[in-house]
DSSP file (Angstrom, degrees, kcal/mol; ACC not computed):
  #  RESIDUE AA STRUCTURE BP1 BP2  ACC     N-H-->O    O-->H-N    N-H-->O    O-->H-N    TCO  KAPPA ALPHA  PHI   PSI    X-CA   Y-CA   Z-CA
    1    1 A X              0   0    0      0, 0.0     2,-0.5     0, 0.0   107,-0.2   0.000 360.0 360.0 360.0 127.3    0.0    0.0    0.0
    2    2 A X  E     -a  108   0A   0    105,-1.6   107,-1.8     2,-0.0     2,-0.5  -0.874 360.0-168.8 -86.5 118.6    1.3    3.5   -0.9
    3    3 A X  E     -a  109   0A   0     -2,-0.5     2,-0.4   105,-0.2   107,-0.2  -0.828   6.9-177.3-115.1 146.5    0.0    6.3    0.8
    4    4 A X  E     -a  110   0A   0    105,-2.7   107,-1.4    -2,-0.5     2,-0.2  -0.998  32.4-115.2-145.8 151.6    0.8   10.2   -0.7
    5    5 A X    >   -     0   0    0     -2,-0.4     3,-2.1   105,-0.2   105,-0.0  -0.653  23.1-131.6-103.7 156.0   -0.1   13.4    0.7
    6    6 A X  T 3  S+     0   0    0      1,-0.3    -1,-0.1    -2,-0.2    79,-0.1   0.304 105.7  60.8 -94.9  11.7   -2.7   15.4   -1.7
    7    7 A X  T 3  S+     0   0    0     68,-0.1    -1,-0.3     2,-0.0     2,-0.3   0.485  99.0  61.5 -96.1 -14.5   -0.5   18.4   -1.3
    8    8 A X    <   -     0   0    0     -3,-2.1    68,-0.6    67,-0.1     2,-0.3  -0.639  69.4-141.1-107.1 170.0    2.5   16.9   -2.7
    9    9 A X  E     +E   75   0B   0     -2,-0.3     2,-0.3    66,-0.2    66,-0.2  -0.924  36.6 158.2-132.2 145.0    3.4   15.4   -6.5
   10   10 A X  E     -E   74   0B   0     64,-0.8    64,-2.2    -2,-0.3    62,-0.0  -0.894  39.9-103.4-168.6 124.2    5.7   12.1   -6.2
   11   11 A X  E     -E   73   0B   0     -2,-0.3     2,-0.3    62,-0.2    62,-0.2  -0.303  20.5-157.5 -49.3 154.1    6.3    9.2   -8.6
   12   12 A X  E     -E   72   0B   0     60,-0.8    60,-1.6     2,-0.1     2,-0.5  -0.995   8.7-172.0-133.7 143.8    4.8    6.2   -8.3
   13   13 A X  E     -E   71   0B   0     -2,-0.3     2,-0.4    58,-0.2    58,-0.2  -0.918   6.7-161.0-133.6 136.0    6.7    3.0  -10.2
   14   14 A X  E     -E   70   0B   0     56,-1.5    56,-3.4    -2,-0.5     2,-0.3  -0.974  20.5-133.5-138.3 120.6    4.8   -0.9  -10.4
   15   15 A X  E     -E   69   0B   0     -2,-0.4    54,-0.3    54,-0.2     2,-0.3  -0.688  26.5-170.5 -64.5 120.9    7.2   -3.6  -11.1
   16   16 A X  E     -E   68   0B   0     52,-1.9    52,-1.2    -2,-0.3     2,-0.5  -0.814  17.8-139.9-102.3 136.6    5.1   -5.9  -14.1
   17   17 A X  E     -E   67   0B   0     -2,-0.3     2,-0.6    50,-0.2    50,-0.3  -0.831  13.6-134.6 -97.1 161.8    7.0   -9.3  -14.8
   18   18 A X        -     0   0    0     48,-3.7     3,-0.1    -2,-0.5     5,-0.1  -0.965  27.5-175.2-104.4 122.7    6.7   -9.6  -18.4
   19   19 A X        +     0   0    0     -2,-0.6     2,-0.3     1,-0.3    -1,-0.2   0.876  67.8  27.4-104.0 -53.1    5.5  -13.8  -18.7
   20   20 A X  S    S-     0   0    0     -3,-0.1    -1,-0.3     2,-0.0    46,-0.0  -0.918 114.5  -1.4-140.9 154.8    5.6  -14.0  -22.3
   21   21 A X  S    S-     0   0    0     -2,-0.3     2,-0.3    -3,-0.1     3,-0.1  -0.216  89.4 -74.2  62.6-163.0    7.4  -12.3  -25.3
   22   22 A X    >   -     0   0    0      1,-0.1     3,-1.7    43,-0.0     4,-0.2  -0.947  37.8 -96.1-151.5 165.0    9.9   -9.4  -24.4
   23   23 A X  G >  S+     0   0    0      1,-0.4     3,-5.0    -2,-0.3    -1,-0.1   0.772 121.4  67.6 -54.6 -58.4    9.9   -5.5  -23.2
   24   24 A X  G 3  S+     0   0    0      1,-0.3    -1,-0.4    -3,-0.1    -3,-0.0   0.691  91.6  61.8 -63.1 -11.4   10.2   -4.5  -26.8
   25   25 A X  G <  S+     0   0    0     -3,-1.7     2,-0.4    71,-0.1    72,-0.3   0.771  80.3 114.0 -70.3 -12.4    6.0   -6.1  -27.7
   26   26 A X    <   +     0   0    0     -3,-5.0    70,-0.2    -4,-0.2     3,-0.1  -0.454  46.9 174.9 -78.7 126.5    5.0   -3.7  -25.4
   27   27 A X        -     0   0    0     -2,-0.4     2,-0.2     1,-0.3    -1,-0.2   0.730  64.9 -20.1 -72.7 -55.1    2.8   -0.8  -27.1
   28   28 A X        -     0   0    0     67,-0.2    67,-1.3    22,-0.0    -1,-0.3  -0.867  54.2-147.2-170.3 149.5    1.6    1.6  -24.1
   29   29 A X  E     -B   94   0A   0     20,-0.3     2,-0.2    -2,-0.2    65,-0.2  -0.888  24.3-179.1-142.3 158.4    1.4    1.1  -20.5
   30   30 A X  E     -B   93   0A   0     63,-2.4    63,-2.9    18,-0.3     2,-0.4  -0.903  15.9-141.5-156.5 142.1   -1.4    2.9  -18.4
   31   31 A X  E     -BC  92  47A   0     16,-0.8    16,-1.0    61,-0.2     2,-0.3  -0.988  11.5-177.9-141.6 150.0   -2.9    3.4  -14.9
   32   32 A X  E     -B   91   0A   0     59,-1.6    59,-2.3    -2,-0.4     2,-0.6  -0.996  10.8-160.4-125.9 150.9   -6.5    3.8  -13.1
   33   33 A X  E     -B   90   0A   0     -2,-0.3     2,-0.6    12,-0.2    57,-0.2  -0.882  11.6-176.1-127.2 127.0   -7.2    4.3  -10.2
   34   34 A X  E     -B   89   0A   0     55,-3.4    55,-0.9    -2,-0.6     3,-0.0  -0.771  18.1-152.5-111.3 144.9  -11.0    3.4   -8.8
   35   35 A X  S    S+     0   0    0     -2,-0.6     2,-1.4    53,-0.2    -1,-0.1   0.935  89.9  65.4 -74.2 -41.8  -12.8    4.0   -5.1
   36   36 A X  S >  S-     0   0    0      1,-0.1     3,-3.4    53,-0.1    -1,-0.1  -0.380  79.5-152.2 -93.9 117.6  -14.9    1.4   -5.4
   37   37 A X  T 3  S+     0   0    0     -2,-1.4    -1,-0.1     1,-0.2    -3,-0.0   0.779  86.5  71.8 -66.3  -1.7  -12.8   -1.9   -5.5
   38   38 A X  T 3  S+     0   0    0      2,-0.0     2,-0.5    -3,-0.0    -1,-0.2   0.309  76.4  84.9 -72.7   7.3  -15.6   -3.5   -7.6
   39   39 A X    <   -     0   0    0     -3,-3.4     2,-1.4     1,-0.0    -5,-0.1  -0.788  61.0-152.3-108.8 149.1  -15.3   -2.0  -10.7
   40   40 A X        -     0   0    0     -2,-0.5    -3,-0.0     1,-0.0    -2,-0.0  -0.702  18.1-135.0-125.7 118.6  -13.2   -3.0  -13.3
   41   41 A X        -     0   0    0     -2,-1.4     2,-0.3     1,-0.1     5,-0.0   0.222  12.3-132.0 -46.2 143.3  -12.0   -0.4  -15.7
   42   42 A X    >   -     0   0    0      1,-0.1     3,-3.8     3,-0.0     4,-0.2  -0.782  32.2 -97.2-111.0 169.2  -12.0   -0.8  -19.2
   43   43 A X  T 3  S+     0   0    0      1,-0.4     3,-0.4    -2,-0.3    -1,-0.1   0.674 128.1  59.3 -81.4  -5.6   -8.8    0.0  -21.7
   44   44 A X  T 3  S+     0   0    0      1,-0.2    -1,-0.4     3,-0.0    -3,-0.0   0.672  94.4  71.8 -96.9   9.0  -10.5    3.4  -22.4
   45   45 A X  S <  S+     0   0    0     -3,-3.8   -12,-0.2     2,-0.0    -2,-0.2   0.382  81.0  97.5 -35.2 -30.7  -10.2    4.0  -18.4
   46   46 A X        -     0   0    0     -3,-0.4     2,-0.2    -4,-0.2   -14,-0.2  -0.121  66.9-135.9-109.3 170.2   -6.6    4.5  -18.3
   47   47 A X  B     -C   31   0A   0    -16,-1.0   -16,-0.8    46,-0.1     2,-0.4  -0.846  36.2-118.5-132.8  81.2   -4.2    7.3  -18.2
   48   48 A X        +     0   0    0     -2,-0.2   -18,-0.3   -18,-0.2     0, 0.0   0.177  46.6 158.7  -4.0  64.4   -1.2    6.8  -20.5
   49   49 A X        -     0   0    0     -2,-0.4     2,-0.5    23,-0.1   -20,-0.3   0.053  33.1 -67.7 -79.8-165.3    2.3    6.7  -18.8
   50   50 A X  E     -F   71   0B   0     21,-2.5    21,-1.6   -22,-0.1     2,-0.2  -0.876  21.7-149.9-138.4 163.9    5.4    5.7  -19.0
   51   51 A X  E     -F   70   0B   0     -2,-0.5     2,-0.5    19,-0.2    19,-0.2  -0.421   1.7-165.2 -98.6 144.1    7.4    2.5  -19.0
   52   52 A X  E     +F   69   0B   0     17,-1.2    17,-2.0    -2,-0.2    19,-0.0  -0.937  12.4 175.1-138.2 129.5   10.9    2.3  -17.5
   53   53 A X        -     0   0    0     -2,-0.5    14,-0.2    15,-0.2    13,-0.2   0.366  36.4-131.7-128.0  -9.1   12.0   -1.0  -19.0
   54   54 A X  S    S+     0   0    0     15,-0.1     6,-0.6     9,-0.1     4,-0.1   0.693  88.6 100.4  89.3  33.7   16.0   -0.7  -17.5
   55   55 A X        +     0   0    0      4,-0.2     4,-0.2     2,-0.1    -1,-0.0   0.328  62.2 115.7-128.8   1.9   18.0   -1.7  -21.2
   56   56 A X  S    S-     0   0    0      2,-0.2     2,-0.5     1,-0.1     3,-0.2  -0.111  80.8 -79.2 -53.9 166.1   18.3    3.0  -21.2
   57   57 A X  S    S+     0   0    0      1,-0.3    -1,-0.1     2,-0.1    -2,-0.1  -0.978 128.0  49.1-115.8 127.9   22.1    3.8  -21.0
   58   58 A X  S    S-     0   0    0     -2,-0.5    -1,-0.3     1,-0.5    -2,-0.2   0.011  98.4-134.4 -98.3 136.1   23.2    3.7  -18.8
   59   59 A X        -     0   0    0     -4,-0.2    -1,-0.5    -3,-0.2     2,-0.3   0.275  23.3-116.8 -29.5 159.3   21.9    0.2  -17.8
   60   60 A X        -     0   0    0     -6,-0.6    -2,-0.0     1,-0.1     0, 0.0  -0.590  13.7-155.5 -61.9 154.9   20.4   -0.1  -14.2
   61   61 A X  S    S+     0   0    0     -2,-0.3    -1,-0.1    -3,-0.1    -2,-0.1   0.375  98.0  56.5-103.9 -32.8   22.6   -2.5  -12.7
   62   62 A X  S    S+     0   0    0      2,-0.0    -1,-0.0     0, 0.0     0, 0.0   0.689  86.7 123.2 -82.6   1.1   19.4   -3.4   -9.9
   63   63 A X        -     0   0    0     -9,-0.1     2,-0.3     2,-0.0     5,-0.1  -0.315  49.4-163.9 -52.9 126.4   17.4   -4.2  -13.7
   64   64 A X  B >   -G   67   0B   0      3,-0.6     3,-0.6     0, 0.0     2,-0.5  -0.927  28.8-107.6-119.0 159.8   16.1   -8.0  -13.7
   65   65 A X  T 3  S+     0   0    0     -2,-0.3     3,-0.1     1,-0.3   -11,-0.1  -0.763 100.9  24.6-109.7 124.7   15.2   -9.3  -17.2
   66   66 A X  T 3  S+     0   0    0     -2,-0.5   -48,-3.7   -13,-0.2     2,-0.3   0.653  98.3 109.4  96.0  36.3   11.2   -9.6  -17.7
   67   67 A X  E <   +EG  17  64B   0     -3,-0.6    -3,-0.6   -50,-0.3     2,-0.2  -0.894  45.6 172.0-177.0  95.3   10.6   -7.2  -15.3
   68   68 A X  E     -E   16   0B   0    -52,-1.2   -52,-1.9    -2,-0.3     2,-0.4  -0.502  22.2-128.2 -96.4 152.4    9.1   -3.2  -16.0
   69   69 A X  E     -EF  15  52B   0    -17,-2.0   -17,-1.2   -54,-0.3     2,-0.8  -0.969   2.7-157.3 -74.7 110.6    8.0   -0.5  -14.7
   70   70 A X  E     -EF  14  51B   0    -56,-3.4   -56,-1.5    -2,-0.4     2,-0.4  -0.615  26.4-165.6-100.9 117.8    5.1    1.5  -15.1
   71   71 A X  E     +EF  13  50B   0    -21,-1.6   -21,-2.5    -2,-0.8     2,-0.3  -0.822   9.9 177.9-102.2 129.3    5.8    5.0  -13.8
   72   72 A X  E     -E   12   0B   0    -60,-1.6   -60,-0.8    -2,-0.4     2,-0.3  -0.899  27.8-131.7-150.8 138.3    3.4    7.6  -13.1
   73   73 A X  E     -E   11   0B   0     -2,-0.3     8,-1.8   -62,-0.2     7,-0.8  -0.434  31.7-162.1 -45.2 100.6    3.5   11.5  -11.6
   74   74 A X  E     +Eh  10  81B   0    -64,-2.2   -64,-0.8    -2,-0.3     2,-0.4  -0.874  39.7  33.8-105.4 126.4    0.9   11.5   -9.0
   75   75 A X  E  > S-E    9   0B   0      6,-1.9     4,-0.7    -2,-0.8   -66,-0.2  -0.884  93.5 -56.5 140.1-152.1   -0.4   14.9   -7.9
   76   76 A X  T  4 S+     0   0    0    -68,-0.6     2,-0.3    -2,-0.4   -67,-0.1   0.248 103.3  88.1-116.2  22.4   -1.3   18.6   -8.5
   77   77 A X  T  4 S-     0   0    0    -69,-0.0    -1,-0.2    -3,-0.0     3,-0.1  -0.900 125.8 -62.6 -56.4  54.0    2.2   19.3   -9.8
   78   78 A X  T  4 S+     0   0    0     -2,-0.3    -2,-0.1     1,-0.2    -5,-0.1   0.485  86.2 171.4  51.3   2.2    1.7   18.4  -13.6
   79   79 A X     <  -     0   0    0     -4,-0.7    -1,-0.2     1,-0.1    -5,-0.1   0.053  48.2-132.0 -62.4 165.7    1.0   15.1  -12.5
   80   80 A X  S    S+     0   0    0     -7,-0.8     2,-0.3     1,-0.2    -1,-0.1   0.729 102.2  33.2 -83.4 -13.5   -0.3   12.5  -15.1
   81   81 A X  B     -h   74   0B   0     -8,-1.8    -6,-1.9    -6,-0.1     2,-0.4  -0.975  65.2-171.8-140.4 138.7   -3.0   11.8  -12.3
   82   82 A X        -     0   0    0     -2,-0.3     2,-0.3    -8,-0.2    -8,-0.1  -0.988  18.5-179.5-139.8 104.8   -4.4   14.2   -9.9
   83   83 A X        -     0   0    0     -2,-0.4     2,-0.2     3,-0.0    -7,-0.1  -0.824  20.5-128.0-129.2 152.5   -6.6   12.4   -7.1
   84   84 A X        -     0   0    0     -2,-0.3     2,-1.2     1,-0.1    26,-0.3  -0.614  49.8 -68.7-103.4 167.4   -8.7   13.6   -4.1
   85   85 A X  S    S+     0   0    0     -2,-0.2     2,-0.2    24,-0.1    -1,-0.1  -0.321  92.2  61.5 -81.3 112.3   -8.4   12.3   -0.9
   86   86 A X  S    S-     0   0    0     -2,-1.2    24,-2.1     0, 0.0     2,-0.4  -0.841  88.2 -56.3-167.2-161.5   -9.4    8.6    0.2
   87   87 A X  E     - D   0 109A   0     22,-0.2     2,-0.3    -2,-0.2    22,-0.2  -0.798  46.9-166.4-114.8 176.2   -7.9    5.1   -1.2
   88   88 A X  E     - D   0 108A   0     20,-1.5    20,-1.6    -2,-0.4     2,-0.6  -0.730  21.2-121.1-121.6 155.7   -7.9    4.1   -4.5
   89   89 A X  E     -BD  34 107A   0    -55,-0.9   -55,-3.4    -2,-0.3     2,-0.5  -0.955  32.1-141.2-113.6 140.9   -7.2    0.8   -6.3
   90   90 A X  E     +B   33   0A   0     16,-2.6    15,-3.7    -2,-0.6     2,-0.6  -0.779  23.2 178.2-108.2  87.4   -4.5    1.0   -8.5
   91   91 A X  E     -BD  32 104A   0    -59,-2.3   -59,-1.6    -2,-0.5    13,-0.2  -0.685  14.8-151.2-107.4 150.3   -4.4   -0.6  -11.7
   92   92 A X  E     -BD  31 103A   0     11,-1.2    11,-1.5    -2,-0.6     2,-0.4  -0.519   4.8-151.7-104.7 170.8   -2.0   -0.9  -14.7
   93   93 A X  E     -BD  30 102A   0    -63,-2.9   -63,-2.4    -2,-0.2     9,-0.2  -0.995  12.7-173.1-121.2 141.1   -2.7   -1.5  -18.9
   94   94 A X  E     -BD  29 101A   0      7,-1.3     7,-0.9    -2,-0.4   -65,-0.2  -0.817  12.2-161.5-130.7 117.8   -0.1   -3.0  -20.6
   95   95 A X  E     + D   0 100A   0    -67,-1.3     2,-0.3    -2,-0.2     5,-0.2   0.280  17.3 154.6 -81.3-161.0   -0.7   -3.1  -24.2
   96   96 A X  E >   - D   0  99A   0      3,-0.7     3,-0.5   -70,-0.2   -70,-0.1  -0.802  56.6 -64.4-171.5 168.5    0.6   -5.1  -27.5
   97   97 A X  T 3  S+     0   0    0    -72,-0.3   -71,-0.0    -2,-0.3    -2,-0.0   0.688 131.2   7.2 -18.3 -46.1   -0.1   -6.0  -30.5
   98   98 A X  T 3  S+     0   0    0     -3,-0.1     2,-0.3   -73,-0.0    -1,-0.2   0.340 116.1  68.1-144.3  19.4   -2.4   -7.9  -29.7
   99   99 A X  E <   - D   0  96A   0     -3,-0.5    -3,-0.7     2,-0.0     2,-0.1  -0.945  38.1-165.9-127.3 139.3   -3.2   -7.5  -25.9
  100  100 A X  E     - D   0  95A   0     -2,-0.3    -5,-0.2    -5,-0.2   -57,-0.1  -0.714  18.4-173.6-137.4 117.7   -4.4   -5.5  -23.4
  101  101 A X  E     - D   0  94A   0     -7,-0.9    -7,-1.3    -2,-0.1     2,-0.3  -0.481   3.3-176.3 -77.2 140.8   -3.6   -6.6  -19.9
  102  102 A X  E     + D   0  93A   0     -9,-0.2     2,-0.4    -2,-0.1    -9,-0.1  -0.980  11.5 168.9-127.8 134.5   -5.0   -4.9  -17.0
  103  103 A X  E     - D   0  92A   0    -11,-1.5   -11,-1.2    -2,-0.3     2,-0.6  -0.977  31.5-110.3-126.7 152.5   -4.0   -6.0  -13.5
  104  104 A X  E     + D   0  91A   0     -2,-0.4   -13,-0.2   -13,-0.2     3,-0.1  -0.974  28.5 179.2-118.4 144.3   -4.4   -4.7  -10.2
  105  105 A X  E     -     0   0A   0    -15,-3.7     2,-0.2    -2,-0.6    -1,-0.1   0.735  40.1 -43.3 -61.8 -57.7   -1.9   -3.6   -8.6
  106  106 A X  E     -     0   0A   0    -16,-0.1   -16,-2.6   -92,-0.0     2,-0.6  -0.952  53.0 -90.8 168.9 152.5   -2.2   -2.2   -5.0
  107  107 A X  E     - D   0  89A   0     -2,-0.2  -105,-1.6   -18,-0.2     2,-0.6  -0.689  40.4-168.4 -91.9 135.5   -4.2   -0.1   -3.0
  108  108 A X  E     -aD   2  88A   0    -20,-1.6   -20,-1.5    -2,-0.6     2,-0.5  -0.903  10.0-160.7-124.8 117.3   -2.7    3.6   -3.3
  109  109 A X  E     -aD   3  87A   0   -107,-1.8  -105,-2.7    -2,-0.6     2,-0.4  -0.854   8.1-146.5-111.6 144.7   -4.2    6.1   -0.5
  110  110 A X  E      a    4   0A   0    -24,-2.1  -105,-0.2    -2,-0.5  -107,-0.0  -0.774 360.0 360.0 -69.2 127.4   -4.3   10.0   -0.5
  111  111 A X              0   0    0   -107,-1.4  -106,-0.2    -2,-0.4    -1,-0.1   0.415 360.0 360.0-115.6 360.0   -4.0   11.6    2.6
């Protein structure tokens, strides 16, 4: 669980193992975030972010192979998501060719 205060803007990064195919299928990655932990978003739900996949120069050395990040700015700083305060379920899209995965993630609260 991640908690951030709704005054402040702070990245937020969710590791994805990648199960099949490699970094490079990947399209788009995405987050939503819902109150009610019974809905499930659909792919026009999401908020386009960005993917830290660790192969930039210069490598990460802590990088593990299958294994992303989906990064996103939360808060009222430019952020790519701007949330009031309560908790949230936190999900990501990661897209392909011919896929679009949603998982959830984590519970993420605003304070």
């Amino acid at each position: 669980m991640a908690q951030i205060y709704r005054s402040g803007t702070e990245y937020l990064a969710n590791q994805v193992t990648i199960t099949r195919g490699t970094i490079a299928d990947i399209t788009a990655v995405g987050v939503h975030h819902a109150i009610n932990p019974n809905a499930i978003p659909d792919v026009d739900d999401f908020t386009m972010v960005q993917l830290v996949d660790g192969t930039a120069e210069p490598p990460d050395p802590l990088a593990e192979a299958g294994k992303v990040d989906v990064l996103s700015l939360i808060g009222p700083r430019d952020g790519d998501v701007v949330l009031t305060p309560g908790d949230y379920q936190r999900y990501v899209l990661i897209q392909t060719a011919t896929e679009d995965i949603i998982r959830r993630i984590d519970v993420l609260t605003i304070l």
